[in-house]
Z-matrix of the N, CA and C atoms (Angstrom, degrees):
N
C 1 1.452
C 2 1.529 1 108.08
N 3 1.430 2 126.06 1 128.82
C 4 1.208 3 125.44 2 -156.24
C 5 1.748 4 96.36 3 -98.73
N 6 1.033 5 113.46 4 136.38
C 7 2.014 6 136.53 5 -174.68
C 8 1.341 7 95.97 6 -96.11
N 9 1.286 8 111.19 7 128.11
C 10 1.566 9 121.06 8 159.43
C 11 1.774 10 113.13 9 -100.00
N 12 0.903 11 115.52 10 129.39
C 13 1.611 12 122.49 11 177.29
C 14 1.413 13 109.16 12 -113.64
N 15 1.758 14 100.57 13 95.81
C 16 1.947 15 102.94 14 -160.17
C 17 1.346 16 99.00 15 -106.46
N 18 1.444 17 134.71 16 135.74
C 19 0.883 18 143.93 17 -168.63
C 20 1.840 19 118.85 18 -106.21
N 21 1.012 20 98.40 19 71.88
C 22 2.083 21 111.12 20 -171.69
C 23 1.267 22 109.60 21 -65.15
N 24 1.436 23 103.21 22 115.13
C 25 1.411 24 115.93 23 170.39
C 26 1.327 25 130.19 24 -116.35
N 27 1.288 26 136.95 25 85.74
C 28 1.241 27 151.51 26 -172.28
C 29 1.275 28 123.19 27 -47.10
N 30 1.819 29 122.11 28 105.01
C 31 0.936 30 136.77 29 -174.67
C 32 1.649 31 120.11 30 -73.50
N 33 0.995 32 147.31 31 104.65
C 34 1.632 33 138.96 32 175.45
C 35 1.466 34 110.41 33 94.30
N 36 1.198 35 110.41 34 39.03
C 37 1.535 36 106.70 35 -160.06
C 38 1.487 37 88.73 36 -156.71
N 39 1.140 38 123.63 37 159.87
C 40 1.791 39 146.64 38 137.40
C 41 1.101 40 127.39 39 -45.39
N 42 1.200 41 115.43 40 -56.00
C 43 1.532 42 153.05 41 -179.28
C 44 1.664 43 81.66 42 -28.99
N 45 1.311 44 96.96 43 119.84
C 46 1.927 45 112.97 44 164.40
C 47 1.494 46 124.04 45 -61.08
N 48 1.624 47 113.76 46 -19.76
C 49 1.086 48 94.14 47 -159.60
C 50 1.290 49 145.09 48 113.63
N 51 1.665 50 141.31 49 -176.72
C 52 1.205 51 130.12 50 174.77
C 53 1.462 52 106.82 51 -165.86
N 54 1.142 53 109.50 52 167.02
C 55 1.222 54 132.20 53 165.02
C 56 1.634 55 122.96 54 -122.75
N 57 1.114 56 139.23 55 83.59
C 58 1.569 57 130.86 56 -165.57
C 59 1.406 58 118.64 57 -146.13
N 60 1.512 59 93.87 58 149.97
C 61 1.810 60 112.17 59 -155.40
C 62 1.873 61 81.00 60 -101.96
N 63 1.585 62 102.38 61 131.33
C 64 1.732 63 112.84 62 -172.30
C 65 1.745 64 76.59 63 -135.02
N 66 1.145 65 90.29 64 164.03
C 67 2.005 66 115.81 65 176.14
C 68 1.789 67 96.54 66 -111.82
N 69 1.173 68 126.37 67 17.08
C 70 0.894 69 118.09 68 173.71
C 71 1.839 70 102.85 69 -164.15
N 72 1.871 71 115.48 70 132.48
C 73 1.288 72 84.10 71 165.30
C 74 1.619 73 132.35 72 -90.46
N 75 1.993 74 108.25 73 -160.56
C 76 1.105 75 98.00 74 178.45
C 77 1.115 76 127.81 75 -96.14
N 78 1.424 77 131.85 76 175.10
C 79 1.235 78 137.68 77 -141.66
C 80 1.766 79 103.51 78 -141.12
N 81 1.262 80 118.73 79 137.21
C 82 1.539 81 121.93 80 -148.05
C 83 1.852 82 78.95 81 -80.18
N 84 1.163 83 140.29 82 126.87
C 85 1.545 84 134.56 83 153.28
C 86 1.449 85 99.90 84 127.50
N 87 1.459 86 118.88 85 -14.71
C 88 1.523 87 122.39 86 -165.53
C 89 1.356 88 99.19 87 -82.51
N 90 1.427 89 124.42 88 145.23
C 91 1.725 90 130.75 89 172.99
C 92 1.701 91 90.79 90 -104.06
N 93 1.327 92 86.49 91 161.06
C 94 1.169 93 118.60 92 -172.44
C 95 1.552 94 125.65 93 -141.29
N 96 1.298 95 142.16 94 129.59
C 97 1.855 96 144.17 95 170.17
C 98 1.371 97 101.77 96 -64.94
N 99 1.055 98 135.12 97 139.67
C 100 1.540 99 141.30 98 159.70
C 101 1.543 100 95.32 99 -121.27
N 102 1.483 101 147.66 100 68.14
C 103 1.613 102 125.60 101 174.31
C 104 1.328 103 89.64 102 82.89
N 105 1.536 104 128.55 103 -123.51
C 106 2.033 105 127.98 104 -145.40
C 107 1.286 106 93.59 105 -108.09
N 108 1.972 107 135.03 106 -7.54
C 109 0.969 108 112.57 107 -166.57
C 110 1.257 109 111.86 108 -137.02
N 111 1.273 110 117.18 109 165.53
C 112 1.509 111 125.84 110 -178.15
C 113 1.482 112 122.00 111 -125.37
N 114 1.353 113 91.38 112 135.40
C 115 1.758 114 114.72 113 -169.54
C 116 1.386 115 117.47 114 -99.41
N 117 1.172 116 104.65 115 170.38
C 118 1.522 117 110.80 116 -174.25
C 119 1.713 118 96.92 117 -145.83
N 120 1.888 119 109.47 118 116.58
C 121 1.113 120 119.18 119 -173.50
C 122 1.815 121 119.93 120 -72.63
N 123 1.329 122 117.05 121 117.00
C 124 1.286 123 117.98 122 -146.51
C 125 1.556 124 107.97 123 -102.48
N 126 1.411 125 107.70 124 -40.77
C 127 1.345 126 126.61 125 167.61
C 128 1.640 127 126.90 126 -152.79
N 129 1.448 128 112.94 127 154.99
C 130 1.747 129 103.33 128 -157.49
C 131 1.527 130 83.47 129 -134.00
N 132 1.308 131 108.08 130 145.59
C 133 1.554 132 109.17 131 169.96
C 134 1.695 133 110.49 132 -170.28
N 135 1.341 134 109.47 133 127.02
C 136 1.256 135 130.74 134 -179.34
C 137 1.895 136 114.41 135 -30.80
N 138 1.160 137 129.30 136 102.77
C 139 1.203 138 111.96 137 160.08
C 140 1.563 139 130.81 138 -53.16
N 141 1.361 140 102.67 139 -89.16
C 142 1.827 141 93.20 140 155.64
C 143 1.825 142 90.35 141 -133.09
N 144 1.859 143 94.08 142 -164.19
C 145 1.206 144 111.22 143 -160.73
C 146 1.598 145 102.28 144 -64.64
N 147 1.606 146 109.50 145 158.52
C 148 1.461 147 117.90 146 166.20
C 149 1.566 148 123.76 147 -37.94
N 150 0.751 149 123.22 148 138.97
C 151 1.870 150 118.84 149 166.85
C 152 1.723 151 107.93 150 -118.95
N 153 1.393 152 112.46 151 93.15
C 154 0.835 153 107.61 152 177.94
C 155 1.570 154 126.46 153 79.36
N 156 1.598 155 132.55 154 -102.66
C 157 0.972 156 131.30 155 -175.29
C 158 1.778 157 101.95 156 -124.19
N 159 1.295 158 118.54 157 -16.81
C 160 1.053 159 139.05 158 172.03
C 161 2.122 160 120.51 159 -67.29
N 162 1.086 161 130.98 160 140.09
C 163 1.711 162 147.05 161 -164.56
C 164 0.885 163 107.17 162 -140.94
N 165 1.529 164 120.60 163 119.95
C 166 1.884 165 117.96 164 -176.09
C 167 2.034 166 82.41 165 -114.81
N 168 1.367 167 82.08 166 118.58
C 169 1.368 168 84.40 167 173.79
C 170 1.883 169 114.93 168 -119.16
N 171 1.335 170 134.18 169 151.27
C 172 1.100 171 115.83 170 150.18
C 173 1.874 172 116.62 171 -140.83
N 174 1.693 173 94.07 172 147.58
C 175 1.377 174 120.02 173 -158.87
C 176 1.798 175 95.48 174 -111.61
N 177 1.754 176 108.99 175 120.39
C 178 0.841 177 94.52 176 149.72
C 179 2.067 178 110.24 177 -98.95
N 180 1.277 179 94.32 178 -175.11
C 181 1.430 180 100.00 179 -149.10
C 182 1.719 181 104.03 180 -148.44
N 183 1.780 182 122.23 181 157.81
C 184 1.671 183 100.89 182 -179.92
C 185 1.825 184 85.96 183 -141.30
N 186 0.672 185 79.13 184 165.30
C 187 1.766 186 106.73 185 168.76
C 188 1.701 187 103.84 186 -45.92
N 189 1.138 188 137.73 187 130.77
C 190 1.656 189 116.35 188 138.05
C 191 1.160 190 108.31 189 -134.58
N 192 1.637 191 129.20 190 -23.57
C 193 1.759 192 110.00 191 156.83
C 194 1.349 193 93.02 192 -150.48
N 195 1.942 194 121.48 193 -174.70
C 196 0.857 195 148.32 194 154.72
C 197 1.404 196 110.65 195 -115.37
N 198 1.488 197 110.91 196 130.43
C 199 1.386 198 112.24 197 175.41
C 200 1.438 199 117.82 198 -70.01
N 201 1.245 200 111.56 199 172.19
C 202 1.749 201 130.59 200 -179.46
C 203 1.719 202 91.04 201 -87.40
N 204 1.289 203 97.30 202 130.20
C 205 1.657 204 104.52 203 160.49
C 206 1.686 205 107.34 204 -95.95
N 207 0.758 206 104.23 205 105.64
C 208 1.661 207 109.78 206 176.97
C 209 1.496 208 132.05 207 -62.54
């Protein structure tokens, strides 16, 4: 089963970011949880080639809310 290792980088925001292994990659329009908040995938672009079963991917990514801690 091939691992994607996507690298989210948060556009207009503070927000650090991520590093995360998905079984599937991302997809330009797809939201996403990072912890309390949710993203909206903005752009996707190949790091380098596959190794094996392994995908270096990187996503930039934007703000669209922070959840309520209740």
């Amino acid at each position: 089963m091939p691992v994607y290792k996507v690298s989210y980088v948060v556009t207009g925001s503070e927000h650090p970011g991520a590093i995360v292994n998905r079984d599937h990659a991302p997809v330009v329009g797809e939201q996403i949880t990072l912890g309390d908040y949710t993203f909206e995938v903005i752009e996707v672009l190949d790091l380098m080639p596959p190794r094996g079963e392994f995908y270096y991917i990187h996503a930039t990514i934007r703000l669209l809310r922070a959840e309520q801690e209740k």
